[in-house]
C-alpha positions as CSV (number, residue, x, y, z in Angstrom):
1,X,0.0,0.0,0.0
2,X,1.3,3.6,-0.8
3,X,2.7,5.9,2.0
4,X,0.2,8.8,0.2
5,X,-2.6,10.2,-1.8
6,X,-2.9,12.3,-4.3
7,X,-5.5,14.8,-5.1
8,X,-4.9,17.0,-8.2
9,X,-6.9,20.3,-7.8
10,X,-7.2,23.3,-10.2
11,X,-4.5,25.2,-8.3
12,X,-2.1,22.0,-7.6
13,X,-1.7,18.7,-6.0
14,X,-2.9,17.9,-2.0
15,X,-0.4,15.4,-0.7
16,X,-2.4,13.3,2.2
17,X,0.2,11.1,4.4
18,X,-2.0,8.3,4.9
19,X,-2.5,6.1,8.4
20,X,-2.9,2.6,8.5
21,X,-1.3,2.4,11.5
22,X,-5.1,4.4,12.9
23,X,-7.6,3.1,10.4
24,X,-6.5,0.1,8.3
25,X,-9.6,-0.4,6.7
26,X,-10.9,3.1,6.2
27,X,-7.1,3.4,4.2
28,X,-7.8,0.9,2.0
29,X,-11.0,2.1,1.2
30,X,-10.3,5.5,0.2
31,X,-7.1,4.2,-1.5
32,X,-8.9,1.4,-3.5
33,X,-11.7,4.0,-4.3
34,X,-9.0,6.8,-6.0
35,X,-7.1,4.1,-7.7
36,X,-10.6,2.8,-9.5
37,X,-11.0,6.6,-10.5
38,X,-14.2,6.9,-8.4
39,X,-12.7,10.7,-6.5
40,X,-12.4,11.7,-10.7
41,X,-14.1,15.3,-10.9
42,X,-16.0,14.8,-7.8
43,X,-16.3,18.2,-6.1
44,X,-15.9,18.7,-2.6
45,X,-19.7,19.9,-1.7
46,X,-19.3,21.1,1.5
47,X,-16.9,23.9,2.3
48,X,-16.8,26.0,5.5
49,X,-14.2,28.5,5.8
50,X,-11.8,28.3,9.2
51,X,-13.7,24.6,9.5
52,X,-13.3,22.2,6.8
53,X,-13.8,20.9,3.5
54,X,-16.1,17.4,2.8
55,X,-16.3,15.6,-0.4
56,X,-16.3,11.7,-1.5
57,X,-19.6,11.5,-3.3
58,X,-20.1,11.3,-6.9
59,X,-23.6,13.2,-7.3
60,X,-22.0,16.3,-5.2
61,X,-25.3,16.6,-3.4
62,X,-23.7,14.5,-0.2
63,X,-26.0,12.1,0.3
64,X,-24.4,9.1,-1.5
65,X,-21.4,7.0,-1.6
66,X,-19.9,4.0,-3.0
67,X,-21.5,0.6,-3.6
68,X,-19.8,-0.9,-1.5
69,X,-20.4,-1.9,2.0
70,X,-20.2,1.0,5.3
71,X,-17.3,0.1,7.1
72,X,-17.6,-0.2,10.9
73,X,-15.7,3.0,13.2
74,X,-11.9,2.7,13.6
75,X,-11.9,5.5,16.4
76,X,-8.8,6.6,17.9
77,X,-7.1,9.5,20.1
78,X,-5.7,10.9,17.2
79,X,-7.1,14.7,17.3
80,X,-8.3,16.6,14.5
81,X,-6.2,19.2,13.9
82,X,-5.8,21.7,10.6
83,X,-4.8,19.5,8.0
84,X,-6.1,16.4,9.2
85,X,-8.6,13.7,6.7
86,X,-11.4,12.0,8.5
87,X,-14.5,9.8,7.2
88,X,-17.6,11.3,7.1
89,X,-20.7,9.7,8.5
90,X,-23.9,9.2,9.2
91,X,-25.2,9.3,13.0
92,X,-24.6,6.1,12.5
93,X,-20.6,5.1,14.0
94,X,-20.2,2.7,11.5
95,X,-21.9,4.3,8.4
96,X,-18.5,5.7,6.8
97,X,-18.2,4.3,3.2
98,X,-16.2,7.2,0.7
99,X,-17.1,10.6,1.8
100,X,-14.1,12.4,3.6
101,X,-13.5,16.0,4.9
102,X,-10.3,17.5,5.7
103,X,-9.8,20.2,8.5
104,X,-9.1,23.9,8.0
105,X,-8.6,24.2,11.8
106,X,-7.6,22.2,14.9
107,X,-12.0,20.9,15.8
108,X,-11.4,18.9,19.1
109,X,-15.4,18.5,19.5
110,X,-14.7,15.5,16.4
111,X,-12.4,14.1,18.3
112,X,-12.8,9.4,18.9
113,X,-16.2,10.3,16.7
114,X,-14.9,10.4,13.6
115,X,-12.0,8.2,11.8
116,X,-8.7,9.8,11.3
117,X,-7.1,8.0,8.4
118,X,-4.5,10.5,7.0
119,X,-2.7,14.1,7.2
120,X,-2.3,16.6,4.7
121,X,1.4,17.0,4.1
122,X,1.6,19.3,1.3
123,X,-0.9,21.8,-1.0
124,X,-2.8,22.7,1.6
125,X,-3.1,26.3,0.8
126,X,-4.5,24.8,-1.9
127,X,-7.6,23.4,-0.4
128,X,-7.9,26.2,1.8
129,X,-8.6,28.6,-0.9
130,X,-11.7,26.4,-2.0
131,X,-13.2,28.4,1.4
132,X,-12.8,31.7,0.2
133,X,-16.1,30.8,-1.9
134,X,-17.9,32.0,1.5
135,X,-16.4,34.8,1.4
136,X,-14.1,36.9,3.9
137,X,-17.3,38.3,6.7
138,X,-17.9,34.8,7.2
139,X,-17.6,34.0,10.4
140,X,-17.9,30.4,11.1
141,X,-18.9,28.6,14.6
142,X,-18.9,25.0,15.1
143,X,-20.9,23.9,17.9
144,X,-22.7,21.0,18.8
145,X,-26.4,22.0,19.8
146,X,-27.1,18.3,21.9
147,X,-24.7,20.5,24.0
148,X,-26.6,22.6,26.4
149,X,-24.2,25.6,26.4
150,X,-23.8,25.6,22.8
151,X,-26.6,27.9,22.2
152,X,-24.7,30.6,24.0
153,X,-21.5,29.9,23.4
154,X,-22.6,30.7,19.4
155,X,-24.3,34.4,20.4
156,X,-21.0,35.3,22.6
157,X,-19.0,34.1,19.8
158,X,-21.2,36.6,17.0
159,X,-21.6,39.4,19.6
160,X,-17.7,39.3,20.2
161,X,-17.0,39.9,16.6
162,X,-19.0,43.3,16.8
163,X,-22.3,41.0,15.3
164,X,-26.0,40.6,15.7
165,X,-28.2,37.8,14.3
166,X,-30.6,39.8,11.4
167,X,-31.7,36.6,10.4
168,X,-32.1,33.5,12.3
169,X,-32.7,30.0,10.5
170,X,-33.1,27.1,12.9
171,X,-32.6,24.0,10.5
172,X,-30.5,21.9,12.3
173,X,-33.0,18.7,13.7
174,X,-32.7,15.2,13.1
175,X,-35.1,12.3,13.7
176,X,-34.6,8.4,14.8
177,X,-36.8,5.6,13.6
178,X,-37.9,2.7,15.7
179,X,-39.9,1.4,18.4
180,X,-40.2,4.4,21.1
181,X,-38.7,1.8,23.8
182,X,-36.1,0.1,21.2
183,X,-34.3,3.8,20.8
184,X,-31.7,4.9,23.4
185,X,-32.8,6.5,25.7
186,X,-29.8,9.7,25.5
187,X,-29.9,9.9,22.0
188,X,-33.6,10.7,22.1
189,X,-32.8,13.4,24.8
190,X,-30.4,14.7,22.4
191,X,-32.9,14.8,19.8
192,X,-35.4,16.8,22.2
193,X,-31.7,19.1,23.0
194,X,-31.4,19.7,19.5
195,X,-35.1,20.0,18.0
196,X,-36.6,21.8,20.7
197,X,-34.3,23.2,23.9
198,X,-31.4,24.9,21.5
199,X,-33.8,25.9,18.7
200,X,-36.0,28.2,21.9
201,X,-32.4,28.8,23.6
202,X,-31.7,30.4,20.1
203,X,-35.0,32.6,19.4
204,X,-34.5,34.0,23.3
205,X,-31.3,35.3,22.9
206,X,-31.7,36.5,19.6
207,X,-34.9,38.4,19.7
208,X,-33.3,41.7,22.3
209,X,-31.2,42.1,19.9
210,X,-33.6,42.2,16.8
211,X,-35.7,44.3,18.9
212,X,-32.8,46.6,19.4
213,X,-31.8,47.0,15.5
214,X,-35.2,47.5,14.6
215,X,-36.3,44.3,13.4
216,X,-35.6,40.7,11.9
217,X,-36.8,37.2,10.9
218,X,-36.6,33.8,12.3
219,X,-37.3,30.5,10.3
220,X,-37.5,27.5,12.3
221,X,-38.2,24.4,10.6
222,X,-40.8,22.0,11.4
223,X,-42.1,19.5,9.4
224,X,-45.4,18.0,8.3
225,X,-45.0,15.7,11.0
226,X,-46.2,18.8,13.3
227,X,-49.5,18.4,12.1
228,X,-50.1,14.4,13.4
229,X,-48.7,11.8,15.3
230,X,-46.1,9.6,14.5
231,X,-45.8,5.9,15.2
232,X,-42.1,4.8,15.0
233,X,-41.1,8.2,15.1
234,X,-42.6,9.3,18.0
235,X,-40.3,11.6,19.4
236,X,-39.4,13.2,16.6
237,X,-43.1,14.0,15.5
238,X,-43.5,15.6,18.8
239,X,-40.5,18.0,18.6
240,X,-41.7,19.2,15.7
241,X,-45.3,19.9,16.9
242,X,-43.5,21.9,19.5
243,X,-41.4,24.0,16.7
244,X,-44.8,24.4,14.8
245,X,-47.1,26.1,17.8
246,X,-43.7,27.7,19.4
247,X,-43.2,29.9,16.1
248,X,-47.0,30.6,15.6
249,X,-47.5,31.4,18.8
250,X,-43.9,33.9,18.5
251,X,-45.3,34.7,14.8
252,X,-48.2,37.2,16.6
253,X,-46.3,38.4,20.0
254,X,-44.0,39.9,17.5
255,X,-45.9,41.1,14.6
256,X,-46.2,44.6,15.7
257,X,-41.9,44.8,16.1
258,X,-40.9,44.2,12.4
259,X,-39.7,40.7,13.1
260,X,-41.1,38.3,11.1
261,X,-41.7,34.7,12.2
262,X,-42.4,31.8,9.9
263,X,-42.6,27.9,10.7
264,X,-41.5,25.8,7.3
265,X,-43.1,22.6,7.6
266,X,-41.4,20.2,4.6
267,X,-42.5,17.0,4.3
268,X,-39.9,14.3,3.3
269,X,-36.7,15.7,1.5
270,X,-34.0,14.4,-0.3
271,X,-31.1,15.2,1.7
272,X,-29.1,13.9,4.5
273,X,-32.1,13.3,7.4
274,X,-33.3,10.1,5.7
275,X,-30.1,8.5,5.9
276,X,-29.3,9.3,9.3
277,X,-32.6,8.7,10.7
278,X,-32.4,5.5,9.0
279,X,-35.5,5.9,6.6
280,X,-34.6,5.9,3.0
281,X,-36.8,2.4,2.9
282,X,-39.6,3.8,4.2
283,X,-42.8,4.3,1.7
284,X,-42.8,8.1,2.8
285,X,-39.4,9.0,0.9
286,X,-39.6,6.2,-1.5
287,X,-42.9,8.1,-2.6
288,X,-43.0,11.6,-1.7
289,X,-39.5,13.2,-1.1
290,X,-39.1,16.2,-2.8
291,X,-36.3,18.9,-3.2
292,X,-34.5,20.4,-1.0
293,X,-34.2,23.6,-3.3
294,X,-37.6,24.2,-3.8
295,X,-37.9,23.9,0.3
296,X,-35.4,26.1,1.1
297,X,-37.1,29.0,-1.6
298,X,-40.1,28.5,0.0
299,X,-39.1,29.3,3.5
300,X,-37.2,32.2,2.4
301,X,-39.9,33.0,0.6
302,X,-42.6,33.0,3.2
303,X,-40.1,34.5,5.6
304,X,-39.7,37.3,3.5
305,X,-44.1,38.1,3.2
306,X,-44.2,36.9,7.3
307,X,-46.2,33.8,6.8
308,X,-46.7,32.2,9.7
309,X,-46.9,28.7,8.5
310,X,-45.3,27.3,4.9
311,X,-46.0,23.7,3.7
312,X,-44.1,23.7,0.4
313,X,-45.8,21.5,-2.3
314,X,-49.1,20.5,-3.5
315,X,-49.2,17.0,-2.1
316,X,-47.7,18.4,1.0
317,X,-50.5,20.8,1.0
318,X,-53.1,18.0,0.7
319,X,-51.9,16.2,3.6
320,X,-52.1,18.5,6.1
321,X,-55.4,19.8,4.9
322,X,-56.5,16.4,4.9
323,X,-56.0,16.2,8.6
324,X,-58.5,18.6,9.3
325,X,-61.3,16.2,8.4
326,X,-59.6,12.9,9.2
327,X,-59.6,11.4,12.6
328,X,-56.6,11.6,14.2
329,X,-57.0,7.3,14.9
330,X,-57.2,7.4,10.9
331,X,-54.1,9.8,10.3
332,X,-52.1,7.3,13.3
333,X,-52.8,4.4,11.2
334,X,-51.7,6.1,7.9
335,X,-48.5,7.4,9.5
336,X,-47.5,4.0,10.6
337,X,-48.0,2.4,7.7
338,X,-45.8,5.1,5.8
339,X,-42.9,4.7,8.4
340,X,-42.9,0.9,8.1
């Protein structure tokens, strides 16, 4: 096996020292993987400045990977520093199968959850420029919202750099699939951390500070899922009826103070979520997943006119008009089939 890995870039070659001696198998992944040509002209999609760069999937949209199988975690107490290649993943630990990222800045918080399976040695100015694309007022935080501080730490960090939040979008969430008792018990506390406790944490210390500057606009996302209950998802259905009747309910206490509050209520979308909560089997996204452009215009959208509820899509439309006539013990049943 080679000592490194070559990535030829617009501007130069990245030289990656690789590391058996930390992650045999994820090594001869990625290496077997470049040498069939499958890294040829894939982009690296995701690129934070100060933070890092990910690529490793073919369609650039970074939710696929090779065809072969996920390789289970080679964690070790190697930290991530600037310069170092991980594996991406999934919440899954042992989801990893050819999507890497590479680190713009020593990120301790990844630190034994990701696998370490190389260094950059040289061209990394290189990569580096790739985060100029965000431009230079960027200023990037990386914080883990299952945190309980991390909602602060994010508003000292902005308020520090002479900053106030204009514009507040609450889209990070995720969702686990399974029998309600079957699901860890911490990660679905986590989930409640992240859906519900940081997204309020957020609006709270944001909103003096709109008030203050004369106005603003806050998008949290919901889902669909608000609008029902959700049978194999249970906690994650109920989150997102809090998100739902939390931003109406902040939608009318500040309509008279130029903020503008608007729930987005998506129903399944093709991005990352299915796979990490486990449900690209499921009949809902098989069927009805729709894109995540067309979402995102729509909540800007409906930000923008202070709606204080946006269900993008006809079919999404239908359903939760549906609900209105349907008995709940109807809509249970439906939701339970969908997740199965």
């Amino acid at each position: 096996m080679a000592d490194t890995l070559t990535f030829t870039l617009p501007g130069g070659d990245v030289v990656i020292k690789l590391r058996p001696d930390l992650a045999p198998n994820h090594v001869a992944r990625v290496t077997e993987l470049a040498e069939q040509g499958f890294y040829d002209d894939v982009v690296f999609h995701r690129v934070i400045p100060d933070f890092m760069a990910q690529g490793g999937d073919p369609t650039g949209t970074g939710m696929h990977g090779s065809d072969k199988p996920n390789l289970k975690q080679e964690f070790s107490s190697e930290p991530h520093t600037r310069g170092t290649c991980s594996m991406a993943r999934t919440a899954d630990p042992d989801s990893a199968n050819s999507q890497f990222f590479i680190c713009f800045d020593d990120i301790p918080h990844l630190d034994r959850q990701y696998t370490v399976w190389g260094q950059v040695v040289e061209g990394r100015n290189r990569l580096e420029k790739l985060a100029k694309i965000l431009g230079p007022e960027t200023i990037v935080i990386a914080e883990d919202l299952s945190d309980y501080d991390a909602p602060e730490a994010i508003i000292a960090r902005i308020e520090e750099q002479g900053f106030y939040v204009r514009t507040l979008i609450n889209n990070a969430g995720f969702g686990l699939r399974g029998d309600f008792w079957k699901i860890a018990g911490g990660d679905q506390i986590d989930m409640v951390q992240v859906n519900v406790v940081a997204l309020m944490d957020l609006c709270h210390r944001v909103v003096p500070s709109m008030l203050a500057n004369g106005g603003g606009g806050i998008l949290n996302v919901a889902s669909t899922a608000a609008f029902q209950a959700g049978p194999y998802m249970a906690t994650y259905y109920a989150t997102k009826a809090f998100v739902l009747s939390f931003s109406e309910a902040l939608h009318e206490e500040l309509a008279g103070d130029n903020i503008h509050v608007t729930a987005l209520c998506p129903g399944a979308t093709r991005t990352e979520f299915a796979q990490a909560a486990a449900m690209e089997d499921t009949q809902l996204f098989k069927k009805f997943a729709g894109d995540a452009e067309a979402v995102v215009d729509a909540g800007l959208a409906g930000l923008d006119k202070n709606k204080a509820v946006v269900v993008p899509g006809l079919v999404n439309k239908a359903m939760v008009q549906s609900n209105r006539i349907t008995p709940r013990s109807v809509t249970r049943e439906i939701v339970k089939l969908l997740q199965q």
